[in-house]
C-alpha positions as CSV (number, residue, x, y, z in Angstrom):
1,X,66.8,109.0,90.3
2,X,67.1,109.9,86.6
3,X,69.8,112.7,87.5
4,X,71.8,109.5,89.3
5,X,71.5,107.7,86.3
6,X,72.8,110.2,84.0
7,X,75.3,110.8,86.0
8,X,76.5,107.4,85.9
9,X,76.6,107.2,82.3
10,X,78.5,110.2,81.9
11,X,80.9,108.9,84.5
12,X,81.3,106.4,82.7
13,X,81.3,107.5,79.2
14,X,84.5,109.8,80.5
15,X,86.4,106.5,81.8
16,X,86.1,104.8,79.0
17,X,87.4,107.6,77.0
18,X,90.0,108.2,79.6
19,X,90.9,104.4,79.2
20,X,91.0,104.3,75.5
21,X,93.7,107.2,75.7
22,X,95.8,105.4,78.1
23,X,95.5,102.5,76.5
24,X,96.3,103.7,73.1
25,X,99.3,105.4,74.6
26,X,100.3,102.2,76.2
27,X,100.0,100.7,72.7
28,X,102.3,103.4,71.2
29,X,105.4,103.1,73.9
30,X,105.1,99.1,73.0
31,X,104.9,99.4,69.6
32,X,108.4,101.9,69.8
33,X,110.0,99.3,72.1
34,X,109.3,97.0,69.3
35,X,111.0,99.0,66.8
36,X,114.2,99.4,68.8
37,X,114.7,96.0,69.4
């Protein structure tokens, strides 16, 4: 049970990271788009 749980976690520790990266990318082509305008 506790290896299931860890697992989880750590599944979702690595989405949110994975998340935060496309996110912040996301953020970046926006924040260009703005700039050309």
């Amino acid at each position: 049970m506790s290896i299931i749980m860890m697992g989880l976690i750590f599944g979702f520790f690595i989405a949110m990271i994975c998340g935060h990266k496309i996110t912040e990318r996301h953020n970046h082509v926006l924040a260009k788009r703005e700039l050309t305008k």
